[in-house]
Residue frames as a rotation matrix with the C-alpha (Angstrom) as fourth column:
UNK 1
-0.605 0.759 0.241 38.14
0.757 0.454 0.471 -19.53
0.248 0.467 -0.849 122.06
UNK 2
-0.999 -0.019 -0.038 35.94
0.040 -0.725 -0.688 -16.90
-0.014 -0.689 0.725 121.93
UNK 3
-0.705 0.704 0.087 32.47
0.004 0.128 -0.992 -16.46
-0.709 -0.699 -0.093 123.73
UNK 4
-0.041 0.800 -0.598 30.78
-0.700 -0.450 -0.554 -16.68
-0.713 0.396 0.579 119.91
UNK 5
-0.608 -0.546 -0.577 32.60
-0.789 0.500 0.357 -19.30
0.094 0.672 -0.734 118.72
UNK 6
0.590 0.805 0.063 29.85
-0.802 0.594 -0.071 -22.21
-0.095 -0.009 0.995 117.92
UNK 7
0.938 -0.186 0.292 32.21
0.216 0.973 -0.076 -24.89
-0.271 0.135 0.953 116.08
UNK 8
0.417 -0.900 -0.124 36.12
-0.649 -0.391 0.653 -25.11
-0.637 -0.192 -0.747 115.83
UNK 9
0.961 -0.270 -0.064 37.89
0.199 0.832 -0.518 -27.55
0.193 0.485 0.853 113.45
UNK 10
0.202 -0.969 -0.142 41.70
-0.968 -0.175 -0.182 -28.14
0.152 0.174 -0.973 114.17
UNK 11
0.742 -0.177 0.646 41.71
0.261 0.965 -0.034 -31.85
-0.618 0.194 0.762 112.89
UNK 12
0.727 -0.506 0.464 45.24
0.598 0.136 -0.790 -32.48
0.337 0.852 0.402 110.51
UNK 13
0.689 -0.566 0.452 47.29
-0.055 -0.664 -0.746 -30.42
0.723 0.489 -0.489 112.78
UNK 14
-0.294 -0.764 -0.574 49.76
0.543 0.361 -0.758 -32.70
0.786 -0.535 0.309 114.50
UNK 15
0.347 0.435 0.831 48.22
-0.627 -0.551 0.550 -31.22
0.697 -0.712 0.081 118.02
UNK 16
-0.284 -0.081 -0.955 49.81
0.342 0.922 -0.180 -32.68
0.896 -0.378 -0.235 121.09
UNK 17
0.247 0.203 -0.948 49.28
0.940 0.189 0.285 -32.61
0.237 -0.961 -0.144 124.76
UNK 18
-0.753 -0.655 -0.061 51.76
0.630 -0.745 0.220 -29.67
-0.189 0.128 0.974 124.62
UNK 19
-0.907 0.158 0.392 49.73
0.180 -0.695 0.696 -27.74
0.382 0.702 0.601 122.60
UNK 20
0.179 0.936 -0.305 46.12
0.487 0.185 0.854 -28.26
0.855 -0.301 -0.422 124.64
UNK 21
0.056 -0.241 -0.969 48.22
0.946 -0.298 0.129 -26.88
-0.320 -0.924 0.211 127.58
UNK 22
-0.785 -0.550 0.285 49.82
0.619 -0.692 0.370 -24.34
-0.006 0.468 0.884 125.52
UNK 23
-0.844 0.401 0.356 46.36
0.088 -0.552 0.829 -23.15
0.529 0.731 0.431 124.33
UNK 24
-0.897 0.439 -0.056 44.72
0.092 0.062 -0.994 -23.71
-0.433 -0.896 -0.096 127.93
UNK 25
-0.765 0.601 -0.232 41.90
0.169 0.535 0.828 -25.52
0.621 0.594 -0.511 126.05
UNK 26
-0.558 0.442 -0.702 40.84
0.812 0.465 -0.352 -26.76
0.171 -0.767 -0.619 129.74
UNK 27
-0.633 0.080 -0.770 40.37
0.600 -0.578 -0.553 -23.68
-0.489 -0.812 0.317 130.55
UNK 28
-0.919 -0.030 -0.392 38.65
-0.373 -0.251 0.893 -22.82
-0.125 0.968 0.219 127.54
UNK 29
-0.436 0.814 -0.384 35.87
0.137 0.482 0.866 -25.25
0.890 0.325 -0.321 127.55
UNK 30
-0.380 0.387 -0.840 35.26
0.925 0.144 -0.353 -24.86
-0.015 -0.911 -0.412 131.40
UNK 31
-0.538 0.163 -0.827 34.23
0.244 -0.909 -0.338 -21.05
-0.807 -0.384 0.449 130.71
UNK 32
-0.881 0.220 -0.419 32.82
-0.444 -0.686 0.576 -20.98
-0.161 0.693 0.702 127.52
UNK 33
-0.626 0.699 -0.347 29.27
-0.561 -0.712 -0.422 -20.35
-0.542 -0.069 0.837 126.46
UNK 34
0.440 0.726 -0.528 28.69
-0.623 -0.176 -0.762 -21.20
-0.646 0.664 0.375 123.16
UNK 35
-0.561 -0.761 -0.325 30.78
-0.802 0.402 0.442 -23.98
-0.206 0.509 -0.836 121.73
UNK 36
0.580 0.814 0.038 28.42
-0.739 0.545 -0.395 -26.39
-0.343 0.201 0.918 120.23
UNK 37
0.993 0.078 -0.089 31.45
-0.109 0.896 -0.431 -28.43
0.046 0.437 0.898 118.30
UNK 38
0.008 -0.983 0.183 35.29
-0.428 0.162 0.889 -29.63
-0.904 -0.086 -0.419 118.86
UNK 39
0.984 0.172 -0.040 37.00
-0.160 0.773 -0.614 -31.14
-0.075 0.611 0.788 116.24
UNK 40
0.222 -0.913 0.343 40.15
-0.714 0.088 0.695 -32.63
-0.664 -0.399 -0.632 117.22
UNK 41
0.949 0.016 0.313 40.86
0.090 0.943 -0.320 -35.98
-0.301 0.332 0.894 114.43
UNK 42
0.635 -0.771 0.053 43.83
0.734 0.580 -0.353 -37.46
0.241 0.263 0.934 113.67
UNK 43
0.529 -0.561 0.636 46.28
-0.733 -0.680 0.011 -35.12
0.426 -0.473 -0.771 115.92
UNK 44
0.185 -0.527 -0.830 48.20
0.033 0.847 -0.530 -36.40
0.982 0.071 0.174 118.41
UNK 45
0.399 0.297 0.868 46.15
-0.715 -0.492 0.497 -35.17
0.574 -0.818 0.016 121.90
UNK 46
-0.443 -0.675 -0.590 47.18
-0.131 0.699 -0.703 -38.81
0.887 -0.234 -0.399 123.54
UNK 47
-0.227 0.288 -0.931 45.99
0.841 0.539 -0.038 -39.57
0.491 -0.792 -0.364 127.41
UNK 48
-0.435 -0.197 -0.879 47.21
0.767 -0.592 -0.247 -36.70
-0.471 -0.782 0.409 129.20
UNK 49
-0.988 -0.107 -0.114 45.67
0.067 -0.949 0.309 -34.50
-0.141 0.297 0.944 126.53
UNK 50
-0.536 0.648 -0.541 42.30
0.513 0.759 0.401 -36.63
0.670 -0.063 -0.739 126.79
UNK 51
-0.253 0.482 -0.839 42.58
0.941 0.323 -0.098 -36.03
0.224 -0.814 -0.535 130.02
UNK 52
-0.893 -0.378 -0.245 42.81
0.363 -0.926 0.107 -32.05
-0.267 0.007 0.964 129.86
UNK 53
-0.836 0.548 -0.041 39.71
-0.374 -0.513 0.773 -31.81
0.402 0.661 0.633 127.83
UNK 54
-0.031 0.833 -0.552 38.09
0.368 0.523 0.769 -33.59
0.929 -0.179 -0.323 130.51
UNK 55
-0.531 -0.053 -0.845 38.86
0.762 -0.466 -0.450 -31.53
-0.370 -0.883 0.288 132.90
UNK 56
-0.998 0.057 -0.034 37.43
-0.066 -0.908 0.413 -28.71
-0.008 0.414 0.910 130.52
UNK 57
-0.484 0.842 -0.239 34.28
-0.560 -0.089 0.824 -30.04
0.672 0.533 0.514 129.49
UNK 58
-0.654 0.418 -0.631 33.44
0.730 0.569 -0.379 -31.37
0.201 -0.708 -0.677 133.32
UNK 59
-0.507 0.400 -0.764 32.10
0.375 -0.695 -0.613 -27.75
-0.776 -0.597 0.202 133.61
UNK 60
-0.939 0.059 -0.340 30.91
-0.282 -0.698 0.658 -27.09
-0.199 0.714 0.672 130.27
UNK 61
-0.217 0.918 0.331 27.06
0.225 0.377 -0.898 -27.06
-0.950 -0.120 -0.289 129.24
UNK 62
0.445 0.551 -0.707 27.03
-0.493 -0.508 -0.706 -26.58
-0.748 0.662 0.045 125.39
UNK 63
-0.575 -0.648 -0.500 30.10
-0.798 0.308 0.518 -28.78
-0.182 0.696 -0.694 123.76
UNK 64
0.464 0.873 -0.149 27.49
-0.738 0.288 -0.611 -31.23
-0.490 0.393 0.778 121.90
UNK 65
0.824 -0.565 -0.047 30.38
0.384 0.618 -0.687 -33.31
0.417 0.548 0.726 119.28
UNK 66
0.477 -0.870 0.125 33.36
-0.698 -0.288 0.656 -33.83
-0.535 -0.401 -0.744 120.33
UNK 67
0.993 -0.117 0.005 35.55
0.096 0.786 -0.611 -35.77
0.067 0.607 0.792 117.63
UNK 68
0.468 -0.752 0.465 38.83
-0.750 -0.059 0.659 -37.13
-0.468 -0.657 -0.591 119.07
UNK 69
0.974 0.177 0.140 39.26
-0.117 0.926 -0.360 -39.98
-0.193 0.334 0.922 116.33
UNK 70
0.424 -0.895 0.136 43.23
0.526 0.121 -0.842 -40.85
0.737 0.429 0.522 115.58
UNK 71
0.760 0.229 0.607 44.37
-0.092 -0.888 0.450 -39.71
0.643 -0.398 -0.654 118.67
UNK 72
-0.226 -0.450 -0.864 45.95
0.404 0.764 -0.503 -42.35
0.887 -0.462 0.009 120.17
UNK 73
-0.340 -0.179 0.923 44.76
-0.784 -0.489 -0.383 -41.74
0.520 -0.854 0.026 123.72
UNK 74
-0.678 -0.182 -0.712 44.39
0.315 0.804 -0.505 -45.35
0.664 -0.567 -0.488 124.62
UNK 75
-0.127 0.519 -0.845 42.38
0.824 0.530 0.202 -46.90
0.553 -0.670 -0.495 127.68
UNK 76
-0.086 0.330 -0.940 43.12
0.978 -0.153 -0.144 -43.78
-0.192 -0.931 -0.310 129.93
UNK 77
-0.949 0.113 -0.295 42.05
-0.162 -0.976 0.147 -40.89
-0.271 0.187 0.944 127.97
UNK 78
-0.203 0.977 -0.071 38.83
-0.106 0.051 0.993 -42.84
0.974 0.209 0.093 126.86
UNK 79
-0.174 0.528 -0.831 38.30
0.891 0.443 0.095 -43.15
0.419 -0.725 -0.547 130.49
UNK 80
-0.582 0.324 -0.746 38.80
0.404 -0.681 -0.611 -39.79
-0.706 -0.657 0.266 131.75
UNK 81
-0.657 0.722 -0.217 36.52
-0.676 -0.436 0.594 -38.08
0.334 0.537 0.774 128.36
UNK 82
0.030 0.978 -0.207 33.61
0.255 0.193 0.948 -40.88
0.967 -0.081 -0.243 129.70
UNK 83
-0.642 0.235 -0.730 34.07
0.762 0.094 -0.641 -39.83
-0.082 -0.967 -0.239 133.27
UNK 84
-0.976 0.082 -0.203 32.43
-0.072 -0.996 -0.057 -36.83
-0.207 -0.041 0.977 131.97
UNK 85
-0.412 0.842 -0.347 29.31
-0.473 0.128 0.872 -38.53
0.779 0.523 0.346 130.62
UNK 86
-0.498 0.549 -0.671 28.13
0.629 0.761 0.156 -39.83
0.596 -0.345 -0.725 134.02
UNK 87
0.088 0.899 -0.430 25.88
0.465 -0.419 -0.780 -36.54
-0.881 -0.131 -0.454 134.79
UNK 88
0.528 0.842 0.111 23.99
0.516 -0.213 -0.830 -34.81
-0.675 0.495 -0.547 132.73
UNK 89
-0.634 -0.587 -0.503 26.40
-0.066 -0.608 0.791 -33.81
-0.771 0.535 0.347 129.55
UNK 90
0.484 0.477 -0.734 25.19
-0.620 -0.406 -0.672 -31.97
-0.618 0.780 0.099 126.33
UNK 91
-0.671 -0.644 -0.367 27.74
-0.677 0.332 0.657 -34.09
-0.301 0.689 -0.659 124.58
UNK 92
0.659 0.686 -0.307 25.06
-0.706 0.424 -0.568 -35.80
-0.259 0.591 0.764 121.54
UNK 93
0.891 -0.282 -0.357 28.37
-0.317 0.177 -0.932 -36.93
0.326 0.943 0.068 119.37
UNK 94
0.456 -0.867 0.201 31.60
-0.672 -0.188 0.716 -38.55
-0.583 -0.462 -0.669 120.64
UNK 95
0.897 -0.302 -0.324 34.18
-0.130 0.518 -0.845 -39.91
0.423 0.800 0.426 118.37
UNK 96
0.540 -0.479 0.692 36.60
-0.762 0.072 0.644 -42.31
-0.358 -0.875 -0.326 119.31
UNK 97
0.966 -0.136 -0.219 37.92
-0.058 0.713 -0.699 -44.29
0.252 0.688 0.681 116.39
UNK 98
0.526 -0.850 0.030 41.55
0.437 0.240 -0.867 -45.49
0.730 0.469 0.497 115.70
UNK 99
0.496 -0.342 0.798 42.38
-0.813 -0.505 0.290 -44.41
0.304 -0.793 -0.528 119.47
UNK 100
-0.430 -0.587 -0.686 44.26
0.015 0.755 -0.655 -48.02
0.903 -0.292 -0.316 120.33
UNK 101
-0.286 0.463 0.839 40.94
-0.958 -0.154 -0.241 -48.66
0.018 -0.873 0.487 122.82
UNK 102
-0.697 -0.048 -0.715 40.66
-0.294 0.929 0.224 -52.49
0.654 0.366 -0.662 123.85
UNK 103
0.334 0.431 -0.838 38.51
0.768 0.392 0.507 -54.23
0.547 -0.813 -0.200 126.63
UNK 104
-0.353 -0.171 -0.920 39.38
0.930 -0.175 -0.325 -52.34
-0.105 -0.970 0.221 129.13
UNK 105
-0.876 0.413 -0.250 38.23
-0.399 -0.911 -0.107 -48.62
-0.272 0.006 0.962 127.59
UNK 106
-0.390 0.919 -0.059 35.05
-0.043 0.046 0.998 -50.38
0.920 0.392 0.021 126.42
UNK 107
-0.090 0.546 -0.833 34.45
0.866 0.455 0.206 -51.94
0.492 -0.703 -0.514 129.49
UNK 108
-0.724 -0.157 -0.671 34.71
0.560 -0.702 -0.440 -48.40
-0.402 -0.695 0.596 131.19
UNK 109
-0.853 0.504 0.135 32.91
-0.442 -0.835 0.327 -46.48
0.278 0.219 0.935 129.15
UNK 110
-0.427 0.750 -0.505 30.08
0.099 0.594 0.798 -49.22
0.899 0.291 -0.328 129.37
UNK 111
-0.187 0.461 -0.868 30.08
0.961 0.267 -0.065 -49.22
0.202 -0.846 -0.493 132.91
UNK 112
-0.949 0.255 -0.183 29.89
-0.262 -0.965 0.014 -44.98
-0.173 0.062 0.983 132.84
UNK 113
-0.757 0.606 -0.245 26.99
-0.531 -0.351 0.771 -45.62
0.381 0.714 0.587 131.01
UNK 114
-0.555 -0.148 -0.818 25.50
0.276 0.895 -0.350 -47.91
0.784 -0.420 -0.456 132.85
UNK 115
-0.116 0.208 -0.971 25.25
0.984 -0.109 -0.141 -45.54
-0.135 -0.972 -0.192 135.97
UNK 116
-0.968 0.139 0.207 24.64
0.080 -0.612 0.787 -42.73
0.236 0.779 0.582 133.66
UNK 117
0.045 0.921 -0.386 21.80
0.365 -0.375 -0.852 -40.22
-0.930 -0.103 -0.353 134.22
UNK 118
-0.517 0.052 -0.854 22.99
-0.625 -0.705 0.335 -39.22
-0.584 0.708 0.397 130.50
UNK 119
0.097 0.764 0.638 20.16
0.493 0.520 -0.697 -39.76
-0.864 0.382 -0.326 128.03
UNK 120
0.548 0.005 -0.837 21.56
-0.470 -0.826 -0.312 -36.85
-0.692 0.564 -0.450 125.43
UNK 121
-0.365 -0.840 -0.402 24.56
-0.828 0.095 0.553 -39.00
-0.426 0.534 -0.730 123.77
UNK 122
0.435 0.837 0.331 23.35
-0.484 0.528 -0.698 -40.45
-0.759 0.143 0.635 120.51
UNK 123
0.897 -0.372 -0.240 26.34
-0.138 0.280 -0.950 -41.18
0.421 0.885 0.200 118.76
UNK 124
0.357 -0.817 0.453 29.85
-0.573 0.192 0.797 -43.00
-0.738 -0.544 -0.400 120.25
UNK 125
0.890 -0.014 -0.456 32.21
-0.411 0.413 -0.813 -44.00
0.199 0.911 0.361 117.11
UNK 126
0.288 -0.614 0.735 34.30
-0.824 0.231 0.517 -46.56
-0.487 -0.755 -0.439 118.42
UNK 127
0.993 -0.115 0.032 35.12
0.099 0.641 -0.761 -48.51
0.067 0.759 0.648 115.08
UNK 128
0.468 -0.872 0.146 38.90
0.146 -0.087 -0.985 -49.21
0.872 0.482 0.086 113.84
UNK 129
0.034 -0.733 0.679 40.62
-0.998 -0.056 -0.011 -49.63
0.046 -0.677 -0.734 117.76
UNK 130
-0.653 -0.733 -0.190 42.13
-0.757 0.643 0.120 -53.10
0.035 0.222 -0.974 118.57
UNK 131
-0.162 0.649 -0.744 40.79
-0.336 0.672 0.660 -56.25
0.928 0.357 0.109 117.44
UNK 132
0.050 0.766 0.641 37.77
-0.997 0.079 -0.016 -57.58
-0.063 -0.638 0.768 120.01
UNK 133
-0.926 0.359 -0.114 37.74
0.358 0.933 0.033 -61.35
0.118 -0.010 -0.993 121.29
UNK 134
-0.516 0.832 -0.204 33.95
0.478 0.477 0.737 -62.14
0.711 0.283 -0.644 121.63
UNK 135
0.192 0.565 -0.802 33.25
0.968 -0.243 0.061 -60.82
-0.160 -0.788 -0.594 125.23
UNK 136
-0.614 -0.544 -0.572 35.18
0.344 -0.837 0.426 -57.65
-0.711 0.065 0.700 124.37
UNK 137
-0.883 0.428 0.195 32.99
0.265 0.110 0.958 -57.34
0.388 0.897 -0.210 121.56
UNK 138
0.025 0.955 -0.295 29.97
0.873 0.123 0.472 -57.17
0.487 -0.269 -0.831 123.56
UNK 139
-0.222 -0.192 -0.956 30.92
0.716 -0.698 -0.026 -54.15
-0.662 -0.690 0.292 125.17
UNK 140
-0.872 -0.476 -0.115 31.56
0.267 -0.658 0.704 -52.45
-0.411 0.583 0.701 122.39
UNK 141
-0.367 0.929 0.053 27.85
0.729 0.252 0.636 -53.90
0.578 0.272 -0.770 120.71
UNK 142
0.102 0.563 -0.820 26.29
0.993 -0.007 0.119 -52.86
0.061 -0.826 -0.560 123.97
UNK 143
-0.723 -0.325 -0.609 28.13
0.140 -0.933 0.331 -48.96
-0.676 0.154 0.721 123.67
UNK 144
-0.685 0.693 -0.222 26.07
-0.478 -0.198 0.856 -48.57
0.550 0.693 0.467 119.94
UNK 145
-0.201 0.964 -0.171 22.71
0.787 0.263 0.557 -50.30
0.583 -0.023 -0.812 121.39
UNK 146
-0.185 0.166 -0.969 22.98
0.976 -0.084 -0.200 -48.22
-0.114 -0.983 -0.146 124.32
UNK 147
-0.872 0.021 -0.490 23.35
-0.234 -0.896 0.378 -44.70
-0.431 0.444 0.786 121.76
UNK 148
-0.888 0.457 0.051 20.86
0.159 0.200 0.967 -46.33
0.432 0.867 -0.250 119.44
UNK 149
-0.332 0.735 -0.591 18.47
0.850 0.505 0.150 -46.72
0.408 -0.453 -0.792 122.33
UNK 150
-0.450 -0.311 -0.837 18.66
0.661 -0.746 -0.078 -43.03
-0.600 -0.589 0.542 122.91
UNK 151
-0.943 0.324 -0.082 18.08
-0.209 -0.381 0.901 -42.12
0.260 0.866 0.427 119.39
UNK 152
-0.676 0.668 -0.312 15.15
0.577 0.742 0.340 -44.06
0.459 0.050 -0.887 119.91
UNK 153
0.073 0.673 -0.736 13.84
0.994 -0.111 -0.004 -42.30
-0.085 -0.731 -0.677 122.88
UNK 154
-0.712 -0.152 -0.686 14.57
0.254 -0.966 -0.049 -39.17
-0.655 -0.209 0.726 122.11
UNK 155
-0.653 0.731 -0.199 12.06
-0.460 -0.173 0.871 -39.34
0.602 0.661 0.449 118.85
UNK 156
-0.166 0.459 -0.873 9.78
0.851 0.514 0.108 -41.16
0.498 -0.725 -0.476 121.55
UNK 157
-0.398 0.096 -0.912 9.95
0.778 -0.491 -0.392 -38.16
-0.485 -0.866 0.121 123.94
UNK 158
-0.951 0.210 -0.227 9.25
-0.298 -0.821 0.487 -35.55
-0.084 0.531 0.843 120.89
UNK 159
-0.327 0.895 -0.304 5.98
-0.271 0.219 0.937 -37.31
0.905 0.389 0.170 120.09
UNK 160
-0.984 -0.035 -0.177 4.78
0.170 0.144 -0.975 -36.91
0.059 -0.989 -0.136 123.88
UNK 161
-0.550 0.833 -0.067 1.31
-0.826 -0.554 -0.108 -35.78
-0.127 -0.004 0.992 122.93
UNK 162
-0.429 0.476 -0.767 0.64
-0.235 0.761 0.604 -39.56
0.872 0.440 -0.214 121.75
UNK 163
0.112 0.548 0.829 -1.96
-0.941 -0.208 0.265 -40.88
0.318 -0.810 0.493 124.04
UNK 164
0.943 -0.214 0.255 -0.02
0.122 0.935 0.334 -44.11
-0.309 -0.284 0.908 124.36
UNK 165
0.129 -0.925 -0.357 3.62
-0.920 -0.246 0.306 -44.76
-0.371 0.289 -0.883 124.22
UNK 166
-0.094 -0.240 0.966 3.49
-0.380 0.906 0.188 -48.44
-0.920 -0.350 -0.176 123.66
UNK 167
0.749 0.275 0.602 2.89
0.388 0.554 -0.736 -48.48
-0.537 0.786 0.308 119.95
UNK 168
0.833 -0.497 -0.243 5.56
-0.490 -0.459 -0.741 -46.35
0.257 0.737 -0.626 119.24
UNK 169
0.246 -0.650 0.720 7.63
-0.776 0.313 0.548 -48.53
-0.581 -0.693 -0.427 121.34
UNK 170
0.617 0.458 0.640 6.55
0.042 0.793 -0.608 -51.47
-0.786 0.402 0.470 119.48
UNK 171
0.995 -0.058 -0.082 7.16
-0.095 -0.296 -0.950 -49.87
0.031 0.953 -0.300 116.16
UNK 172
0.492 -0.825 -0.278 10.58
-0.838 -0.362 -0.408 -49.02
0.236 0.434 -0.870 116.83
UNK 173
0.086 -0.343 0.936 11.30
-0.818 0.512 0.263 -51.94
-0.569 -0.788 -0.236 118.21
UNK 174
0.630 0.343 0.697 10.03
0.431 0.592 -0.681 -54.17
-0.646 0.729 0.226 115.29
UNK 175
0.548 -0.650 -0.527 12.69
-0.833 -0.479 -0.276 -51.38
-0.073 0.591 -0.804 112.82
UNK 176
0.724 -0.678 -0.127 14.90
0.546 0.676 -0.495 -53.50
0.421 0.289 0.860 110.83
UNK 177
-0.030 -0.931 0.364 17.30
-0.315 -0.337 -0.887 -50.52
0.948 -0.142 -0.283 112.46
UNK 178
0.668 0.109 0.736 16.83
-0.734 0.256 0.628 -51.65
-0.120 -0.961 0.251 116.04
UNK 179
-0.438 -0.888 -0.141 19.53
-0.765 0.451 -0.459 -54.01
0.472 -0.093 -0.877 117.12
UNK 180
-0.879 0.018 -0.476 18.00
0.210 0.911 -0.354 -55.44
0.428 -0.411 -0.805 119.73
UNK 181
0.399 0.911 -0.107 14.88
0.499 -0.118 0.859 -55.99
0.769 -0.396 -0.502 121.80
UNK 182
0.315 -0.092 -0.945 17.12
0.945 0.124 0.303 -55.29
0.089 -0.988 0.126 124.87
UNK 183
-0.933 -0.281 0.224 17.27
0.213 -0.934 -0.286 -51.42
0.290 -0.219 0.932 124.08
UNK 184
0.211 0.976 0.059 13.96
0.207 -0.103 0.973 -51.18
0.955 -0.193 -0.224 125.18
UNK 185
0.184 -0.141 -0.973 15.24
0.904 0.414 0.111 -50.85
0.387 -0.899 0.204 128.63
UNK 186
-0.793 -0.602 -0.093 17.55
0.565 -0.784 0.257 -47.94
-0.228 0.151 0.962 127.77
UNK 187
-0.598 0.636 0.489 14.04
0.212 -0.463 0.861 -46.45
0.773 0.618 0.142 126.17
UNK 188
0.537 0.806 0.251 12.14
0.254 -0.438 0.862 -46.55
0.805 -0.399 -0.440 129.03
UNK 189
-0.331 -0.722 -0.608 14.83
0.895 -0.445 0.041 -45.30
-0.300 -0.530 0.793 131.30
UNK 190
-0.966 -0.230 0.115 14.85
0.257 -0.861 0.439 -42.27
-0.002 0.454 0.891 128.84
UNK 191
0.113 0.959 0.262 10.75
0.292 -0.283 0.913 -41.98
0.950 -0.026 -0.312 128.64
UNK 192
0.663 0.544 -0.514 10.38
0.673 -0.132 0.728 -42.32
0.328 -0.829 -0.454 132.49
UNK 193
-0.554 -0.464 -0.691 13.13
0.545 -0.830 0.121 -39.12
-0.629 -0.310 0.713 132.94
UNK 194
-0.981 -0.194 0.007 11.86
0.169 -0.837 0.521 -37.28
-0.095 0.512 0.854 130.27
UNK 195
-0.650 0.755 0.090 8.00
-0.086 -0.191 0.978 -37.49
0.755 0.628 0.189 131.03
UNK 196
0.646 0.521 -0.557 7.40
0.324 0.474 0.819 -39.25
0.691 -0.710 0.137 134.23
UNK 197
0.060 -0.682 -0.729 10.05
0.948 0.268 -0.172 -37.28
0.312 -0.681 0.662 136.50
């Protein structure tokens, strides 16, 4: 990867574990500059190759999207790619469809988040992995409020000049796109870092 390279696509090309070693990704994302986008979909990166690119992108400060959909890397590759989101990653975008993630990778990533100083990641696509009883389900929910509630605040933090925050709260809150009242929480989290810290 070289030090100019902004966005990569190598989705559609049967990629395994093998190959991330082969092409000392890790080592790749932990040194480089200027990568802004990964695209990795429907390969065949798996756990251990999951876990590789989380070793890469524990040092990186610029990979923004990272799309890993069809991967099959299962419970412990979505865990080690969210251990990376509990300080302060650039990652905005993470895709994580059709990865054969059940209760147990939601519940991780949730609890990442959770204890998560990251306020940057406004998009986690975590559609099409195994069917969700009800509580399982809430995790997932709770994953998209918890991005949504970012989106929010980040258009919240751009309009900092307002001499109240509480009507734009409101507003967005009242959006037919708002999910719930209970991103409000997640919002002011994200206000009081990004204004009051």
């Amino acid at each position: 990867v070289t030090s100019s390279l902004q966005v990569l696509h190598l989705s559609y090309n049967n990629i395994t574990c093998a190959h991330i070693q082969a092409m000392d990704l890790e080592l790749c994302l932990s040194t480089n500059c200027s990568l802004r986008e990964l695209y990795l979909d429907y390969n065949a990166v798996g756990a251990d190759g999951a876990a590789a690119i989380a070793r890469g992108m524990m040092n990186n400060k610029t990979l923004q999207v990272l799309q890993l959909n069809n991967n099959c890397i299962g419970n412990d590759g979505v865990t080690a790619i969210t251990s990376t989101l509990k300080t302060r990653s650039p990652l905005r975008i993470i895709g994580l469809r059709g990865n054969r993630i059940n209760h147990h990778g939601f519940d991780s990533l949730r609890r990442v988040l959770e204890h998560s100083n990251n306020y940057l990641l406004q998009d986690c696509l975590i559609s099409g992995n195994d069917d969700l009883n009800g509580e399982e389900e809430q995790s997932r929910e709770w994953v998209e409020m918890y991005c949504h509630a970012n989106r929010i605040g980040r258009s919240i933090v751009a309009q900092k000049g307002s001499s109240s925050l509480f009507p734009i709260i409101l507003s967005q809150a009242s959006s037919p796109s708002t999910p719930t009242m209970r991103s409000l929480g997640v919002v002011y989290l994200i206000i009081r870092n990004h204004l009051y810290t």
